[in-house]
C-alpha positions as CSV (number, residue, x, y, z in Angstrom):
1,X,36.8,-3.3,6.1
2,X,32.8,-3.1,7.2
3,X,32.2,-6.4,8.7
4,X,27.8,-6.9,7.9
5,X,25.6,-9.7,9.0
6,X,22.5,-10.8,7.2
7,X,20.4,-13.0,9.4
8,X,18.0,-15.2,8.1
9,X,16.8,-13.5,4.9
10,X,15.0,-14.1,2.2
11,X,16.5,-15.4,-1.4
12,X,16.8,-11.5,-2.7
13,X,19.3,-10.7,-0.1
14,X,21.5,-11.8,-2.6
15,X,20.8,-9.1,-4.4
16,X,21.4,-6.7,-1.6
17,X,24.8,-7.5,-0.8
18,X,25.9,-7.3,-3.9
19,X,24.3,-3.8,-4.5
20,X,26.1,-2.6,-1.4
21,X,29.5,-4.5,-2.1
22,X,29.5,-2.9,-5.7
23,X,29.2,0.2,-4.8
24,X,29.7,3.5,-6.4
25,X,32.3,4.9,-3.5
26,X,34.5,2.0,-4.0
27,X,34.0,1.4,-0.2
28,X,35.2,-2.4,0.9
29,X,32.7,-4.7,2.8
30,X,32.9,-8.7,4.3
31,X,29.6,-10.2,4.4
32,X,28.1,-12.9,6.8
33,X,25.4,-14.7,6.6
34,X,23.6,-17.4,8.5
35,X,20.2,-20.1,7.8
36,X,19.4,-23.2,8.6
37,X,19.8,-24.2,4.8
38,X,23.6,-23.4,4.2
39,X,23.2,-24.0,0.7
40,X,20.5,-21.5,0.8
41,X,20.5,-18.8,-2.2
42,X,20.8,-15.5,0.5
43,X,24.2,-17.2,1.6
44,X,25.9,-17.2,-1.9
45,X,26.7,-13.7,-1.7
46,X,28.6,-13.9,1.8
47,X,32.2,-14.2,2.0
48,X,31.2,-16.0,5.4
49,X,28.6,-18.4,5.9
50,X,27.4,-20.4,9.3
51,X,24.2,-23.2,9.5
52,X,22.0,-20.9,11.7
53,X,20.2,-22.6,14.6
54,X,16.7,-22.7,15.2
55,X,16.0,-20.8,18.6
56,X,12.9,-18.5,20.0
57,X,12.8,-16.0,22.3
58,X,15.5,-14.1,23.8
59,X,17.8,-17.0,23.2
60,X,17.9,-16.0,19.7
61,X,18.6,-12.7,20.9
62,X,21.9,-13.9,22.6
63,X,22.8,-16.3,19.5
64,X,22.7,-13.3,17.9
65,X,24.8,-11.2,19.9
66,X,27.3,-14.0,19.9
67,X,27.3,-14.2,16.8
68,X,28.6,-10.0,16.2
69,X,30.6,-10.9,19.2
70,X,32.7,-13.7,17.8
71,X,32.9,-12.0,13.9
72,X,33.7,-8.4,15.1
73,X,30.2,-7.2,13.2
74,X,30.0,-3.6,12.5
75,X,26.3,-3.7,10.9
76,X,23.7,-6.4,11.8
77,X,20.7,-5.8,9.1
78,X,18.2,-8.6,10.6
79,X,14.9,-10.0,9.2
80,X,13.7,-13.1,11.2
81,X,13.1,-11.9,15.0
82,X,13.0,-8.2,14.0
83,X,11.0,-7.5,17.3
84,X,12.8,-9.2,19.5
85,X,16.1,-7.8,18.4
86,X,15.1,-3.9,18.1
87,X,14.0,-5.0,22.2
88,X,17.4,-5.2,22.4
89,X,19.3,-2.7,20.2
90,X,21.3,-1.6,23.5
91,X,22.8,-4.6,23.8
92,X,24.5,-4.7,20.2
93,X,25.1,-1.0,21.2
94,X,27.4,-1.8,23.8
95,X,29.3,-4.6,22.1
96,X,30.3,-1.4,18.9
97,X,27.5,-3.3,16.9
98,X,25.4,-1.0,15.0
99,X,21.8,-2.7,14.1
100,X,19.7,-2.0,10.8
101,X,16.3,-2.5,12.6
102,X,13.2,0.2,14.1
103,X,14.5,0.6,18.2
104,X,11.2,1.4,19.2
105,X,9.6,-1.9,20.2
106,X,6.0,-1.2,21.2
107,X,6.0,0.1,17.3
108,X,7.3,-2.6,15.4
109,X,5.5,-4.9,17.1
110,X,2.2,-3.3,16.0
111,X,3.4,-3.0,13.0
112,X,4.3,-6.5,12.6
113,X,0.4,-7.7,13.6
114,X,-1.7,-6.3,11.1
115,X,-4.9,-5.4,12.9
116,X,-2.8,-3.7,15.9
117,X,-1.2,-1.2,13.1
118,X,-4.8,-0.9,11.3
119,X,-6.0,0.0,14.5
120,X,-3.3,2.4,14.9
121,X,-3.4,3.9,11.8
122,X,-7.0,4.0,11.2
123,X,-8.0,7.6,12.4
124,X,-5.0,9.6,11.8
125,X,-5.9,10.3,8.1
126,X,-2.6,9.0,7.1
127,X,-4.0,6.7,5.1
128,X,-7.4,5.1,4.1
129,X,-7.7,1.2,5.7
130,X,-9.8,-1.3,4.1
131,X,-12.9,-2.2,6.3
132,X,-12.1,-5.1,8.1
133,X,-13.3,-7.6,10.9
134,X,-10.7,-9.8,13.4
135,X,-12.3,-13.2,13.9
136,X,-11.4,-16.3,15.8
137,X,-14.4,-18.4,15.4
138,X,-16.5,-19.9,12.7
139,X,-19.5,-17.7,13.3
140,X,-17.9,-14.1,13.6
141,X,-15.9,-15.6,10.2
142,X,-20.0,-15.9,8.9
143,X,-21.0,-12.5,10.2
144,X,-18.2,-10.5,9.1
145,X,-18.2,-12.2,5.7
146,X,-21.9,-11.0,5.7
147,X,-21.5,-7.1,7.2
148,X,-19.2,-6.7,4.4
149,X,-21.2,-8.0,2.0
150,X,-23.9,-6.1,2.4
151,X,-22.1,-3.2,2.4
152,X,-21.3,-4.2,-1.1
153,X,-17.4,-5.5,-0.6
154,X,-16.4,-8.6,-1.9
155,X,-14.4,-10.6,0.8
156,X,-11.1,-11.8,1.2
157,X,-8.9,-13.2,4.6
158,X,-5.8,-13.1,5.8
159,X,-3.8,-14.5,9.2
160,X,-3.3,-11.0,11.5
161,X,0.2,-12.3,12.3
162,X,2.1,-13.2,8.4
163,X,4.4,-12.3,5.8
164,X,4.0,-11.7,2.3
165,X,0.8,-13.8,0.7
166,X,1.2,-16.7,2.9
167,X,-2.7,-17.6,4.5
168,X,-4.4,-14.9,2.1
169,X,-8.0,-16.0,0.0
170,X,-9.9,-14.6,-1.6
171,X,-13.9,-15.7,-1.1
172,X,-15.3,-16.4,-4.6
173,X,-18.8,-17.5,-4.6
174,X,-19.3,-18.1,-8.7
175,X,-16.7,-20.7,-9.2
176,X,-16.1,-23.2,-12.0
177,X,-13.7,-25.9,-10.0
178,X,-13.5,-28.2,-13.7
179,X,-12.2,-24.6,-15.4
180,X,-9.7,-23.9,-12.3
181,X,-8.2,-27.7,-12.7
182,X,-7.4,-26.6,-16.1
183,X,-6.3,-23.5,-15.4
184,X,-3.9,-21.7,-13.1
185,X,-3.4,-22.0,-9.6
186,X,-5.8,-19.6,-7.5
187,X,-6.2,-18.3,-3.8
188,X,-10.3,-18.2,-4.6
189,X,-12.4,-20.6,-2.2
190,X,-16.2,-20.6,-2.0
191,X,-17.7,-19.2,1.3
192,X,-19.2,-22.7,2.1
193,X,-15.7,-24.0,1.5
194,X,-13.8,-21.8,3.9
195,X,-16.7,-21.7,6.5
196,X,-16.7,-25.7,6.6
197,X,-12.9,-25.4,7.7
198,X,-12.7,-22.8,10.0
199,X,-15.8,-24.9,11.8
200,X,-13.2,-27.8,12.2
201,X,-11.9,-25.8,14.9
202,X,-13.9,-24.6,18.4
203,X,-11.6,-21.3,17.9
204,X,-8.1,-20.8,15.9
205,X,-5.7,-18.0,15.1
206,X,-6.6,-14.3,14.4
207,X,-7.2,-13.8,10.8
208,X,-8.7,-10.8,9.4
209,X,-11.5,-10.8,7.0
210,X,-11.4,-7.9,5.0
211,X,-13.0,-6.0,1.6
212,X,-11.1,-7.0,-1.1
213,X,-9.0,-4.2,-3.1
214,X,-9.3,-4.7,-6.7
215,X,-7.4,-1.9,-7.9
216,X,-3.4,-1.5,-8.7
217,X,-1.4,-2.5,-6.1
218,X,1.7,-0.3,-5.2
219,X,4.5,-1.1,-3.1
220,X,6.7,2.3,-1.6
221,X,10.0,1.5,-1.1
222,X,11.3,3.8,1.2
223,X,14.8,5.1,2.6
224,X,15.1,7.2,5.8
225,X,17.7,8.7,8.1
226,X,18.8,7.2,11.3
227,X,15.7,9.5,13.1
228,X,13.7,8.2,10.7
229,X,13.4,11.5,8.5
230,X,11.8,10.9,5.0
231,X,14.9,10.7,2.3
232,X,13.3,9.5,-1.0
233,X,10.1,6.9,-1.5
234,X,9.6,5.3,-5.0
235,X,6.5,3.7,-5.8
236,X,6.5,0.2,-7.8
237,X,3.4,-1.1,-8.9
238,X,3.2,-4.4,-10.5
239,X,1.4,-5.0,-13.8
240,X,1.0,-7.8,-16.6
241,X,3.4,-10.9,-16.1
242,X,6.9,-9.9,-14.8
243,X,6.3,-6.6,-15.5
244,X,7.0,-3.7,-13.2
245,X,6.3,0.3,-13.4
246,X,8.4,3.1,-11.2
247,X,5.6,5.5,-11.3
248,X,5.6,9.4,-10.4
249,X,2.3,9.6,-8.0
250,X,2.2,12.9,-5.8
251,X,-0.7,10.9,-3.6
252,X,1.5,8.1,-2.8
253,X,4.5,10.2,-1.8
254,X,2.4,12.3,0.1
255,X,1.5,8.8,2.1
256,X,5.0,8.2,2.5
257,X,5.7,11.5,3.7
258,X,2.9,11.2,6.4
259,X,4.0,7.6,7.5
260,X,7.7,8.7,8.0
261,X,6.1,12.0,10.3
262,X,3.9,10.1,12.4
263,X,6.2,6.8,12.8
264,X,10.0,7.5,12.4
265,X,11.1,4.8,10.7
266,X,14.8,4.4,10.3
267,X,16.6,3.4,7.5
268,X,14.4,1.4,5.0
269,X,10.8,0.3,5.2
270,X,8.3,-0.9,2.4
271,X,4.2,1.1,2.7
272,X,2.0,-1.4,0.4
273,X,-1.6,0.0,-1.1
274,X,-3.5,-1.2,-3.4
275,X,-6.6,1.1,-4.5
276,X,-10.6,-0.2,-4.6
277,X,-12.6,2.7,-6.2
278,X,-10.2,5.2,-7.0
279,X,-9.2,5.6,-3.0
280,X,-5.4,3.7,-2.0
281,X,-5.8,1.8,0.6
282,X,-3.0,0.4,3.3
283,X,-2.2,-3.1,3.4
284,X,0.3,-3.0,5.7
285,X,4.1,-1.7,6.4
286,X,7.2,-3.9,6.7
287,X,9.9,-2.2,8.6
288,X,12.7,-3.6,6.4
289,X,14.0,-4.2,3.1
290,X,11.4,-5.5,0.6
291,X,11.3,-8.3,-1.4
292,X,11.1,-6.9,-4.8
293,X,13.6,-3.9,-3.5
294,X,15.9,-4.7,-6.3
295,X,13.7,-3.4,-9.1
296,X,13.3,-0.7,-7.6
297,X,16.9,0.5,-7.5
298,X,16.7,0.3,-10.9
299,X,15.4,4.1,-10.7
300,X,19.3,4.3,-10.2
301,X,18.7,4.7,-6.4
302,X,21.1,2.1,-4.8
303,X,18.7,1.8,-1.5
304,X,20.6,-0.7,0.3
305,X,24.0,1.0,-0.3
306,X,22.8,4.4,1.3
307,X,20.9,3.1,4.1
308,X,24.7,1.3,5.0
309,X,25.8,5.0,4.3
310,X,23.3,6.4,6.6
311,X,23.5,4.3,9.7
312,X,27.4,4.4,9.6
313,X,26.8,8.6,9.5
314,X,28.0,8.7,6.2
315,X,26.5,11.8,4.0
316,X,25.3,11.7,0.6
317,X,23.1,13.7,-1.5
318,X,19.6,13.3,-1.8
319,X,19.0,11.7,-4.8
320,X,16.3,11.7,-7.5
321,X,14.9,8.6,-8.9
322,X,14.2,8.1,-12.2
323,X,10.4,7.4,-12.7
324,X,8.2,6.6,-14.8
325,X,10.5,3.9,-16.5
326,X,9.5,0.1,-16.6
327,X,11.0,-2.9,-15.9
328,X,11.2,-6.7,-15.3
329,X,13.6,-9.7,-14.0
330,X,15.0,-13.0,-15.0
331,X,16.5,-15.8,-13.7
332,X,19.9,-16.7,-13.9
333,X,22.0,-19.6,-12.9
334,X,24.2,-20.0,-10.2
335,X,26.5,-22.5,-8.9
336,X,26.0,-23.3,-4.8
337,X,29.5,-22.5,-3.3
């Protein structure tokens, strides 16, 4: 029996225990999980759950280790303190615990900063970057805001240190505030509006004030070997609603392709683009599972399952995805064990 730990994870990691425990090999696994919130939805998939505490540093490092030490885990696949664990792979190494993480640390903590890996990225011809300012004060906010207008973007920001949508707005000059208390909620502020706050501070945290891509947005989920070789990448892009297509694009595997050659990646990792004029642009990389991972596995790929199979040294078969299908979710209730 493979003993695996999911560390503070979001909601869908319910998802991705189950994919793994059901599947196609008949292969047994126990699952443990840990958050603050025990009655949180990632934990109702575990056969083990444990209140997680709240610790920083290398602290966490050693809960952690602990932790694999006191359940026998074979497979730690960790989300929250991703840098300062894959610091540390060695340690889990020597203790027979094999981790689900990137090892190389200078890496995934560029990646994990935005403008660090936009830096990185920009003049390998990789992939196309969206022009972009890193501000800390109210003025540079002003005077990026206006380079990129004049170079006819429109504007939006974003914290250079966040996950998912959390601090991103978009700068929307030509605003009816009566028809947005009507209607649903926005991330649009004016550029007075945003300005005025920022001022409230002498200086704050890094946020990057970028040209706003107003094209489809694409997130790559990809799977790699334990080197970080390229196995299979399927593009998802969102459309209308809930509504999700698995699209066949030669440009965006060839991006996948390229990031998986310059940065060796192991097991899974998620490139997001979104296109402004026809050109895909990178919004960043997250060095794990994705959120929205579940859909698509739908191409009949079960992601999570083979990346178990891959950093246990289990073959398999490359396998093909089935594109250019769509799809959507729904809720469904569950009882809180």
């Amino acid at each position: 029996m493979t003993r695996i730990w999911f560390n503070r994870w979001f909601s869908v990691a319910y998802h991705y225990m189950n994919m793994i425990r059901d599947n196609a090999d008949g292969q047994a696994f126990e699952f443990y999980g840990t958050h603050p919130d025990i009655r949180h939805m990632s934990l109702q998939a575990c056969d083990h759950a444990e209140a997680e505490p709240v610790l920083e540093g290398f602290e966490y490092v050693q809960y952690c280790l602990d932790f694999c030490r006191r359940h026998s885990i074979d497979i730690f696949i960790p989300r929250l303190k991703m840098e300062e664990i894959g610091a540390h792979v060695t340690l889990f190494e020597e203790i027979g615990t094999k981790v689900m993480v990137c090892g190389d640390a200078e890496l995934l903590q560029s990646i994990t900063v935005k403008d660090k890996f936009y830096e990185l990225v920009k003049d390998t011809g990789i992939v196309a970057i969206p022009a972009y300012h890193v501000v800390n004060t109210a003025d540079a906010f002003k005077a990026a805001y206006l380079d990129l207008r004049q170079r006819g973007h429109r504007v939006c920001f974003k914290p250079t240190h966040s996950e998912g949508g959390n601090g991103f707005r978009i700068i929307q000059d030509h605003r009816n505030p009566l028809e947005e208390i009507y209607g649903r909620i926005n991330l649009n502020m004016s550029f007075e509006e945003a300005y005025s706050i920022f001022s409230l501070q002498e200086r704050f945290d890094d946020i990057m004030v970028m040209e706003l891509l107003e094209g489809d947005e694409y997130s790559i989920d990809c799977l790699s070997d334990s080197e970080g070789k390229l196995i299979t990448a399927i593009p998802r892009r969102k459309s209308s609603g809930r509504t999700y297509h698995l699209d066949n694009i030669p440009e965006l595997a060839s991006i996948s392709e390229k990031v998986a050659e310059a940065y060796h990646i192991p097991y899974v990792f998620n490139i997001q683009v979104k296109y402004n004029k026809g050109v895909p642009k990178l919004l960043e990389i997250n060095p794990r599972m994705s959120g929205g991972l579940y859909i698509t596995c739908l191409s009949g790929i079960n992601i999570p399952y083979l990346a178990v199979k891959t950093i246990l040294g289990q073959p398999f078969e490359t396998p093909q995805p089935k594109l250019g299908i769509r799809a959507s979710y729904v809720e469904q209730a569950v009882l809180l064990s």
